[in-house]
N, C-alpha and C positions, 0 to 999 in steps of 0.2 A: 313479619318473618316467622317461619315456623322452627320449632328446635330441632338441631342434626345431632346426632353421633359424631363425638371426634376424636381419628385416631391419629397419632404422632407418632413416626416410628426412628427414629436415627440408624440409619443405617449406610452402608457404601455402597453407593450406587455403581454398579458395573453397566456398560455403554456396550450394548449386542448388535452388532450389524449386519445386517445381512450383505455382506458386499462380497465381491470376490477374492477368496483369498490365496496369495499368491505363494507359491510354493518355492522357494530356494532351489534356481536347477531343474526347473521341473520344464521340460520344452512344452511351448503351448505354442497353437494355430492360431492365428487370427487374422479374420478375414472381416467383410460385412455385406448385409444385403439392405434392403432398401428402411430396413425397421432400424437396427442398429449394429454396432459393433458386434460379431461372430465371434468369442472367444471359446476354442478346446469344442465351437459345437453349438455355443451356448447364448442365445444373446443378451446379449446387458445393458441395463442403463447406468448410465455413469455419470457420476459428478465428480468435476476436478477445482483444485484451486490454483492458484500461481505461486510457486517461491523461487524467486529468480536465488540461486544460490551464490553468486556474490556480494551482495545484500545484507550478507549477515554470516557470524563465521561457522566454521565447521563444530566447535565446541555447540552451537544452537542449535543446527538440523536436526538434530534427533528432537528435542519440544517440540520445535515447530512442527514438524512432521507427524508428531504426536497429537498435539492437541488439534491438529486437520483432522484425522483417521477420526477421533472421537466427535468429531463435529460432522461425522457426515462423510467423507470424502472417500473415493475411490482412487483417486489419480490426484498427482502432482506436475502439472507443469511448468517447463523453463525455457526458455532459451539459451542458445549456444550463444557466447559473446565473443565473437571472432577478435574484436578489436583489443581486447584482455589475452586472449591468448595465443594470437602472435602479434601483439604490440611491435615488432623488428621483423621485419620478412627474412622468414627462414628462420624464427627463432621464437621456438613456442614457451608457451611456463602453461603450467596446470598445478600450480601449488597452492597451497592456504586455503583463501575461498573463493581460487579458481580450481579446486581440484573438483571436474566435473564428474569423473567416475566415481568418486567417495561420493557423495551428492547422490547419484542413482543408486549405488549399493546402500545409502542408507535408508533410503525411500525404498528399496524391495526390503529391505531388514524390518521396515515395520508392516509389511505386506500390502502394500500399495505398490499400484501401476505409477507408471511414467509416460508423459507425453512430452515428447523431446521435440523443439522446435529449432532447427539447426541454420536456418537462414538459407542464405548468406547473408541475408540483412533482418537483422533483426531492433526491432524499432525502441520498448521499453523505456524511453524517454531517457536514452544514454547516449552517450559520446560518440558523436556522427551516427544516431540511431534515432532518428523523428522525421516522420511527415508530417511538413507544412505546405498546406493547399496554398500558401502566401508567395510563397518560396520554393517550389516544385520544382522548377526551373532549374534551380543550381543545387539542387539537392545532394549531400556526400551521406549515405543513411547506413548506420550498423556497420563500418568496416574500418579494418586500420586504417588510420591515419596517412599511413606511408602508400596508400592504394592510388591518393588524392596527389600525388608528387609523381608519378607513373606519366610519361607521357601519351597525349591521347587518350587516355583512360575516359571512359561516362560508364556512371552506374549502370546496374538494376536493366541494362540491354544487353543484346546480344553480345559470352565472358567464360580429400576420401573421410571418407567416416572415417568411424573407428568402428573396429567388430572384435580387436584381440580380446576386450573385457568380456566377451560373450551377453552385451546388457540386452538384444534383442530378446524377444520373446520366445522365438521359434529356438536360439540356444540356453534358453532357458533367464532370461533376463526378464527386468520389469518393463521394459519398452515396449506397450501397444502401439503405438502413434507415432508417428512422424513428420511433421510439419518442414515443406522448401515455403522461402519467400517468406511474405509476412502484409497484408494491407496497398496491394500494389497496384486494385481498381481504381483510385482515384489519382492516380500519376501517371494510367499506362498510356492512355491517350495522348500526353504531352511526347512521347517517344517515336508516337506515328507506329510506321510499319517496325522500326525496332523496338518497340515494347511489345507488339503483338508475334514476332520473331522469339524474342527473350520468354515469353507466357509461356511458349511452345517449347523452348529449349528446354525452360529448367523443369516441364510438365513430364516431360520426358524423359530426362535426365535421371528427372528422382526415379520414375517409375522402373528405368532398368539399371539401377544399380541394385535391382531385387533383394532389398532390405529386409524383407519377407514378412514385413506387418503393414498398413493400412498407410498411404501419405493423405494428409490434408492439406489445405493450403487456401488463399482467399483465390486462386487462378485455376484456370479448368480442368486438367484431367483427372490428377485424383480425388478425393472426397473434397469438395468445395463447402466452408464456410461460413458463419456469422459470426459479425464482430458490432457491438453495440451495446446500448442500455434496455432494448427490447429484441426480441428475435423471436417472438410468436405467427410473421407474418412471412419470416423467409420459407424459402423453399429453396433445395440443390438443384441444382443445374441439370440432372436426372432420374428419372422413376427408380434408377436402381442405387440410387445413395441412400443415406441418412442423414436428420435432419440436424445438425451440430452446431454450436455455438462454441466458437474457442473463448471469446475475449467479453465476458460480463462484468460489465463495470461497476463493482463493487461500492466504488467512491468515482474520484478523482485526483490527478495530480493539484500538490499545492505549489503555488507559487510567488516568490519575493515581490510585497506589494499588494498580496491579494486578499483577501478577507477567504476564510478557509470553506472550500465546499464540504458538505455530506449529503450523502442520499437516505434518510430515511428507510427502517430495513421490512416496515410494510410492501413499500414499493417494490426492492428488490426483492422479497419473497412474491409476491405479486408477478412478476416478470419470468419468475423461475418456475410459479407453477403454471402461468401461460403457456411459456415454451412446452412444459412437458402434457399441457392439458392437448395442445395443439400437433401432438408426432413428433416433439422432442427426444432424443436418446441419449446424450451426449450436453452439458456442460461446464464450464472453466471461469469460475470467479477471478474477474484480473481488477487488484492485486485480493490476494487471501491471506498476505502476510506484511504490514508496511516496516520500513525501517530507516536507519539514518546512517548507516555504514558509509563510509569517505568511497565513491567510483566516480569518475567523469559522468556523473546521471545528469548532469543536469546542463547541457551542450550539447546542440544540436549545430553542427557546422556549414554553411554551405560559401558559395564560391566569392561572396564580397559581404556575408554575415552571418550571424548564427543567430539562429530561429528559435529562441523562447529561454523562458529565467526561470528555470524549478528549485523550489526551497529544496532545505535536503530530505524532509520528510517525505516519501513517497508514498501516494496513495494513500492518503491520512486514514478514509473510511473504512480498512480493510477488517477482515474479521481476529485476527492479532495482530495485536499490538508490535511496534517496532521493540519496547522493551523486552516482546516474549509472553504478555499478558493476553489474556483473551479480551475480548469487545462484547460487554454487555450492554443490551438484550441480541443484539447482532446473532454473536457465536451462535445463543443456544434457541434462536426464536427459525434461524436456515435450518439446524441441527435436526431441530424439532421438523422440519418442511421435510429434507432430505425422507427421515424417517417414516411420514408420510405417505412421498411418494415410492420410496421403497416395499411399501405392504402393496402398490398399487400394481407395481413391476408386472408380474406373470401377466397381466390384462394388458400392459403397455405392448410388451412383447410378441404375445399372439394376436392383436386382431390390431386394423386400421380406426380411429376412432371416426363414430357417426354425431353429426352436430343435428342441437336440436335449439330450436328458436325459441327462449323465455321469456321475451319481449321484447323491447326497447332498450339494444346494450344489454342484454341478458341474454345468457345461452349455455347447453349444457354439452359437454364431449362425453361420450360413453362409450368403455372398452369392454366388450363384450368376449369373455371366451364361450360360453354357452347362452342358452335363450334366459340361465337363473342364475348365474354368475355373469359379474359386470360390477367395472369402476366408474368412480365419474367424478369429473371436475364441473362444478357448478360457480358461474366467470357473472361478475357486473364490473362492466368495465365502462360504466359510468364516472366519470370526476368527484359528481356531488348529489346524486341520490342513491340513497338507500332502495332496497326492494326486498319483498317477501314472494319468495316464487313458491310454486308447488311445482315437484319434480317427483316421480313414483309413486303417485298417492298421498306424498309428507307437503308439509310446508315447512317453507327453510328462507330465512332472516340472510339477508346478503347487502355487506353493508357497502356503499360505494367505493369501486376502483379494488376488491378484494375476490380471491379464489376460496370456493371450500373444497377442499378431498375428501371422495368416499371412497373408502376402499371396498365394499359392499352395496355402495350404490342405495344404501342408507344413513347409515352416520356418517356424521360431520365428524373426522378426528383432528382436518387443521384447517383451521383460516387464519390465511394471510395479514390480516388487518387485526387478528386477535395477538396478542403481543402478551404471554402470559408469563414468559421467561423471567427470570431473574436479572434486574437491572444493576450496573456498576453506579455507585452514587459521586463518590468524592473519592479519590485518588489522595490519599495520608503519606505529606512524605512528611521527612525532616533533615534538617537541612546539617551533614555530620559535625563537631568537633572539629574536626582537620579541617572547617573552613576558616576557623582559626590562622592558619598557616596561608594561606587564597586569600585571604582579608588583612595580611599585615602589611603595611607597605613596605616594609624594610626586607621581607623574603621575596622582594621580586627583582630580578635586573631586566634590564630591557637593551637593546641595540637597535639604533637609527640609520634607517635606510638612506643612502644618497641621494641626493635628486637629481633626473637627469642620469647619460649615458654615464657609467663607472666601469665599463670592464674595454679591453681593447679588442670584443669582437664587435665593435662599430664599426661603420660605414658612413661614406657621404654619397648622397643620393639628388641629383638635382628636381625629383617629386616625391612624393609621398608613395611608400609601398603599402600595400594590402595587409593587413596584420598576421592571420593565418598561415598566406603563402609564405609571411618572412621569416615567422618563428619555427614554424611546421612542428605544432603540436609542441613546443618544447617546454613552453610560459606562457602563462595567464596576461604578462603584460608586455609591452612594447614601446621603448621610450620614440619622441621624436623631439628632438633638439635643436633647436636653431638661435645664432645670437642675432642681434639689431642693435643695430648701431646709430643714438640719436645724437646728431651734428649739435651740438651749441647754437650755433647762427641761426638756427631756425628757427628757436625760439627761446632768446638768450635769458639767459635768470631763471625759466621757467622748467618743469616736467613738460612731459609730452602725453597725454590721452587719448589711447586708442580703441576702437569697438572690436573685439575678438570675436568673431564668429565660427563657427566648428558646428559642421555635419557630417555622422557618424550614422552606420548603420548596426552600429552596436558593437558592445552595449556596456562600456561605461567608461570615462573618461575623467582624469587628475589633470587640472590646469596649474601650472608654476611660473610665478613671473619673477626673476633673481629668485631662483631657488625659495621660492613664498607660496604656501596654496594661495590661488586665487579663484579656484571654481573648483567644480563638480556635475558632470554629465551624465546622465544613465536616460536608457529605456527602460519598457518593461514587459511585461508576459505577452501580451499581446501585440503590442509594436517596439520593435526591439531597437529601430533607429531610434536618431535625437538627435535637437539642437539644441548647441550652449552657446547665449551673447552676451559675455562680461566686459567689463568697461573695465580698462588694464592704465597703468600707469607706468611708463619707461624716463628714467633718468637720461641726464644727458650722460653719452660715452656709449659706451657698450652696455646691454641687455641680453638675459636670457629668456628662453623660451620654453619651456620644457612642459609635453605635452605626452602623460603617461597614457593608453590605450589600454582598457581592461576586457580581460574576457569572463564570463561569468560560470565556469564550470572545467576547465584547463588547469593545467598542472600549474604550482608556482614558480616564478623563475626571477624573482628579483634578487639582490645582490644576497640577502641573507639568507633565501633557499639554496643559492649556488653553494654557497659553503658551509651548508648543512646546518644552520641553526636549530631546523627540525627537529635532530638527530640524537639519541642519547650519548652519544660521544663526547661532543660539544655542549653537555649539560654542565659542566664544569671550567668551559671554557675562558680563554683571556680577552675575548672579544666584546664579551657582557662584561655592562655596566650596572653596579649596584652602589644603594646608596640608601637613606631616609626618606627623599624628597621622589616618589616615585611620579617620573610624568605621566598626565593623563592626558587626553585629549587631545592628540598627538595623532597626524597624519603617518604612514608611513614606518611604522616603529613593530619592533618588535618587543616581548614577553615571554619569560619564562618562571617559573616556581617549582618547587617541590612539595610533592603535598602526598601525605599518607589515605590509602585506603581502607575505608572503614572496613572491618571484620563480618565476614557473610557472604553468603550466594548468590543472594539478591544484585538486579544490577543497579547501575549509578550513573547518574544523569548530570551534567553540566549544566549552570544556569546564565545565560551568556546574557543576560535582557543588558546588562549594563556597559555593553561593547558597541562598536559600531556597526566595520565591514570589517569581513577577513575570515579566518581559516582556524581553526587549532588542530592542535597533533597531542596525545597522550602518549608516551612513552615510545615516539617517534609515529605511531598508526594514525592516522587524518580521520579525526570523528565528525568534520564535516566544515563546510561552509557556511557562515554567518551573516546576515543583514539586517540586526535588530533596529535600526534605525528607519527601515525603509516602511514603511506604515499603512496598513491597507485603509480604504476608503473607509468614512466613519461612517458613510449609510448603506442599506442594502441587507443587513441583517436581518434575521428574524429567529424568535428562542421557540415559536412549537410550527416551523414548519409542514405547511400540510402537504402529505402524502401522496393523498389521491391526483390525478393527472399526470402527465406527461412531465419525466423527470429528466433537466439536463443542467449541468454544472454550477448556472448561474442562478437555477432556482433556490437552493438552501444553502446560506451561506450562514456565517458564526462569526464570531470576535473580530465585529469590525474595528478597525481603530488602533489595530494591536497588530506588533512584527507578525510574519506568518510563522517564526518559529524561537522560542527562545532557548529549549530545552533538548540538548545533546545526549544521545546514548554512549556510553564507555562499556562494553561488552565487557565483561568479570574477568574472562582471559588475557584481556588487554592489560590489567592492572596485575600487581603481586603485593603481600606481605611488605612494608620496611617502603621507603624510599619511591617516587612517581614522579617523572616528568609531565608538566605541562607546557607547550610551547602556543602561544600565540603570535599570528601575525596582523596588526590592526593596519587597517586603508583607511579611516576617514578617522578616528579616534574616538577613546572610549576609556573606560574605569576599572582595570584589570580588579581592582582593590575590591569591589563590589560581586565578583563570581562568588556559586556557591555553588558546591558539590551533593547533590540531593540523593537521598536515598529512601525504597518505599516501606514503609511501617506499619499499612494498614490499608484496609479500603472497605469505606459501606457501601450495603446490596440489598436489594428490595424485593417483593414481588408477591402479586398477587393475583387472584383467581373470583371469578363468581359465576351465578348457575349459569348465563348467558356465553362462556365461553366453553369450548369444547375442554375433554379429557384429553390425558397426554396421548400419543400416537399409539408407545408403544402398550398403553393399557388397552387400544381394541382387539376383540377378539372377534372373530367370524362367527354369523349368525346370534349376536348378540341381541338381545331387547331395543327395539331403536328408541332413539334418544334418552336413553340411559345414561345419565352421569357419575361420572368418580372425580369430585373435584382434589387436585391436587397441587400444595402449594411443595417448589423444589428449591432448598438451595446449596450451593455448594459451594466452598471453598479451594481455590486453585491449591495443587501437590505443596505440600511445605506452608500451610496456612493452617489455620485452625478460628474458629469460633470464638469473637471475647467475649462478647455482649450481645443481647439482645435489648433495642433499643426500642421497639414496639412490634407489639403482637395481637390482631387483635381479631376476634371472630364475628364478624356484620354486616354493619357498612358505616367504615371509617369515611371520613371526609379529604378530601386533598389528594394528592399524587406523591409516589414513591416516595418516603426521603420527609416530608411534609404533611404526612399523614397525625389527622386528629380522630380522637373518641368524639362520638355525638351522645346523647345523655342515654338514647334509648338504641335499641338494637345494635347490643356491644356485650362481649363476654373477652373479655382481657386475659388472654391464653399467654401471655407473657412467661409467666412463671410453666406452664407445662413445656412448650418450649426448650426452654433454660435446662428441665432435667431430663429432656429427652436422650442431650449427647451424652448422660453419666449412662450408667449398666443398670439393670433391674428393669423390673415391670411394675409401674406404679398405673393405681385407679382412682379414679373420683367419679364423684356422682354427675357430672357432668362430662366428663370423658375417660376412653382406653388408652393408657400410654405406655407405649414398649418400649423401651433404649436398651442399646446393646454400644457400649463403646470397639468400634470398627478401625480407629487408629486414623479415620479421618473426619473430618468435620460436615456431615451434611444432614441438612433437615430435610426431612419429609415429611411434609404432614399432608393428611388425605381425609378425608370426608367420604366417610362410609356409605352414608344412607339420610334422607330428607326428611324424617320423623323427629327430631330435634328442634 
């Protein structure tokens, strides 16, 4: 190794974008031709993320929305969720975190676009909101509930905005886009001539109620387009569209039962420089923000079953965090792409790209605005060899299944497969004091559910009803009771033993024989029926039967949600039971305590591993659905999945063996100073005594650099020296953090990976200590390096490597 110069500078890094920035009020035109979106004249590439805004509350949208912009982003998009906001026909709500207009006024406030996706159905893996190629047939997808009790009603076949807020573009609002429909090629077939009726209706529909910006949609008239984990290969349906990607699948949803997916963020930078290497203009990370907010998300309804079991974590992969945290190397490794392809934009924009064959799965796109200016994306979209191609006279190292960007059509400033960002290592909580209060068994009461029918809106029914049709959305569960009467004579002195049989098409079912569990039924993500055959034992006389019906994502409706046990009213009530002897393992039972919130911003996570099934509420709000008992498979995992190839769900999975979720978000708003309800309701039984209320304290971060990988993006500059490097290592601490330790530091070649990093005895200079007094003020020297620090009031390293003579 030869010796370098090394400068360290501490300083605040400010995030420059060149993106469109959106003026408050300011009416803009937008149109498009066959390249991209037309704004004011102008055409643009854009990248968008998803934050479905009920999701998480209005206290958050401004972070989130924040830490997008600074990651890159142009656009935010949502969908409308019809079934939220007329839940009662004829009777809308747009409050809390359904107010959709706050939501867009705060996404123009941080000068970002809006892609508004209005339905009518909108899918989002929410309540009556999923397509299942299983279950297409009886599909009820994205609409109120009450649509489904209409007589003669069928979806998504042949069936007003809003404009007072001014949020369109042309009056001056952040709405470029408009999305009708949602995913409707692979069900319209099943409709025959009324699907292809319906295509035409709502094609049309949208386009003259002249909204006066751009529709898209997956169906034919206006801008037709892609939704998937690749979209390099689509094409619109016309020479005079552009080529768009609404829905890139950042992750995956997770689900109760399953070993959790992620996508490696090689791949999806890899996808994303494809699409744009390829006459991309346009795409929309789904999801860009995961979270665990209590909605019907995870209920998909149809006509004799509901179609699939999502934990409450949605889209675990996304690039933040449900807590509000960023996703490292994720966030800043796209951040870094976007940036990238942003210096490449002016070449995107004016010219069609020309492809050029580099061999075997090798090949280069070059946007040419003159015969000496030109960008190029240089593509091996091999699985598992590496190549060295020559492109312009240069040779260029192209490691498999990765893109490089020239913005100059010589230097490399990003490849995909180079991951030089700053990693998240270990998530530091602790677990507060007031679990103190959560851990004693004598602050908790509880109240025991009935079993079997208890309220007098019973009925007798000489068959079995449909679950859906009978509650219509009201309850998650559904008794069905019958008694049996075993004669003496039959078999005198003795019991009687019978085989219970029960098929169900989901998805979960409580057996009781004389008011006694005797089973437990469920499906799961993928087949949501089930059979249960328990061997039952009836006395002589009279027997009951009581066979509870669960739904996995519907409101609760058993005897102790009726009367508001949830409810901070009843947090004091005569109904709870308290005592020393607190039961646990208990079917059926409800939970309450009171527990104080730790002091701070920061948010606060629930730790439920020690429950069964069931639901809790904080201070009456529903932080979510619980199955810590239900267990994903213990094989299938793997800890350094690879990247390269073709990536779908089942490929990278994680913690097998383990609930898919144990750890609830309680959003800081939800909680106050003094005094907090906690309401649990357990189904199969569990250890209330064992919750712990966590809170985050810390968190280690990594990252590192050598000559083999490019400079940061935004360090090239036009007409540069090629293959010139400025090695740079970045780190940063999120708003409201600061730097404790440094924990190693070192300048060579360390051994190990992030987190696990060793000195070797030779080719090692221990910068540790420069470092350390980067973040103080002053300008300190040594014989061995320049080091600036200027205290900035935030915590970030830079350090940069000047020059190769060291």
């Amino acid at each position: 190794m030869g010796s370098k110069k090394v400068r360290v500078i501490a300083l605040l890094v400010v995030l420059v974008f060149e993106c469109y920035y959106w003026e408050k009020g300011h009416s803009t035109t937008v149109t498009y031709d066959h390249k991209a979106l037309v704004i004011d004249g102008k055409r643009q590439i854009l990248q968008s993320g998803s934050i479905h805004y009920p999701r998480s509350t209005p206290e958050m949208w401004p972070d989130i929305i924040k830490k997008s912009k600074e990651g890159g982003l142009d656009v935010i998009e949502t969908y409308v969720f019809w079934n939220y906001h007329e839940p009662v026909k004829g009777k809308y709500y747009f409050e809390g975190r359904f107010d959709l207009v706050r939501f867009v006024k705060t996404v123009q406030e941080a000068g970002l676009l809006v892609h508004l996706r209005i339905g009518p159905y909108a899918c989002a893996e929410w309540n009556y909101g999923f397509v299942s190629i299983t279950c297409f047939l009886f599909v009820m997808l994205g609409f109120p509930v009450w649509l489904h009790f209409i007589p003669g009603i069928q979806f998504r076949t042949t069936n007003n905005l809003f404009k007072d807020e001014n949020l369109f573009a042309s009056k001056g609002g952040p709405i470029i886009l408009v999305q009708v429909e949602n995913e409707y090629g692979n069900i319209e077939g099943s409709y025959g001539v009324g699907g292809e009726l319906y295509v035409k209706w709502a094609a049309e529909t949208a386009v003259n109620l002249n909204m006066t910006v751009p529709w898209v949609t997956k169906i034919y008239l206006p801008i037709n387009t892609c939704n998937g984990f690749y979209c390099e290969r689509f094409s619109p349906n016309s020479p005079s569209k552009p080529k768009m990607w609404t829905e890139n699948y950042s992750g995956w949803f997770l689900a109760f039962g399953n070993a959790i997916p992620y996508r490696p963020v090689e791949d999806l930078a890899f996808a994303v420089a494809r699409f744009f290497e390829t006459g991309g203009t346009f795409q929309n990370y789904y999801m860009n923000f995961r979270t665990t907010l209590q909605v019907p998300e995870d209920v998909h309804l149809v006509k004799f079953t509901i179609c699939r079991f999502y934990a409450f974590i949605y889209f675990l992969m996304a690039e933040i965090l449900y807590l509000g945290y960023i996703r490292q190397p994720k966030w800043s490794h796209l951040r870094d792409l976007h940036k990238a392809i942003k210096l490449c934009e002016e070449h995107l924009i004016s010219s069609d790209p020309i492809q050029v064959q580099l061999g075997t799965n090798l090949e280069a796109h070059i946007y040419s605005k003159t015969s000496n200016d030109c960008a190029a994306f240089l593509a091996n979209y091999d699985s598992s060899l590496d190549a060295n191609v020559t492109f312009n006279g240069n040779s260029y190292f192209l490691a498999a299944w990765s893109v490089s960007i020239l913005p100059d059509c010589k230097n490399v400033i990003f490849n995909t497969a180079k991951v030089v960002a700053q990693r998240n290592l270990q998530v530091i909580s602790s677990a507060h004091s007031v679990n103190e209060l959560l851990r004693a068994p004598s602050a908790w009461s509880w109240y025991k559910e009935k079993v079997g029918i208890w309220s007098n809106n019973s009925f007798v029914e000489s068959g079995l009803l449909e679950h859906i049709d009978t509650t219509k959305d009201t309850s998650d569960y559904l008794w069905y009771t019958t008694s049996i009467n075993v004669e003496e004579d039959i078999m005198p002195g003795k019991e009687k033993d019978y085989l219970l049989h029960i098929e169900s098409l989901g998805h979960a079912a409580l057996v009781f024989v004389n008011k006694r569990l005797q089973g437990f039924g469920y499906g799961n993500h993928e087949d949501e029926s089930f059979n249960l055959t328990k061997k039952i034992t009836f006395h002589h006389g009279n027997n009951t039967l009581d066979v509870l019906s669960m739904m996995i994502g519907l409101q609760v409706g058993l005897e102790g949600e009726y009367v508001g046990l949830d409810k901070i009213s009843l947090a004091n009530g005569s109904l709870w039971t308290q005592g020393t002897a607190l039961p646990v393992n208990h079917s059926l039972i409800w939970y309450k305590v009171i527990f104080l919130a730790p002091e701070g911003k920061g948010p606060l996570a629930l730790n439920l591993a020690s429950m069964g099934k069931g639901q809790a509420w904080v201070n009456g709000q529903s932080i979510g659905r619980y199955w810590t008992v239900y267990l994903s498979p213990s094989t299938g995992c793997t800890d350094n999945c690879d990247y390269r190839g073709t990536y779908d769900p089942y490929k990278c999975l994680m913690d097998c063996g383990q609930p898919a979720q144990t750890l609830y978000h309680i959003p800081r708003t939800w909680v106050h100073l003094g005094e907090n309800l906690l309401v649990l309701h357990e189904e199969l039984g569990g250890d209330p005594s064992k919750i712990s209320l966590l809170t985050r304290t810390g968190q280690e971060i990594c990252a590192h650099v050598s000559e083999v990988d490019p400079p940061p993006a935004d360090s090239w500059k036009p007409n540069q020296v090629f293959n010139s490097q400025i090695l740079e290592v970045r780190l940063n601490c999120e708003q409201g953090w600061h730097f404790n330790m440094i924990n190693f530091a070192s300048f060579g070649t360390p051994r190990g990976n992030c987190g696990t990093l060793i000195s070797p005895r030779i080719c090692h200079v221990n910068v540790t200590s420069i470092v350390q007094q980067c973040f103080g003020s002053g300008v300190i020297t040594s014989d061995k390096a320049n080091i600036e620090g200027k205290d900035k009031g935030k915590s970030d390293a830079y350090i940069k490597s000047i020059d190769s003579s060291w």
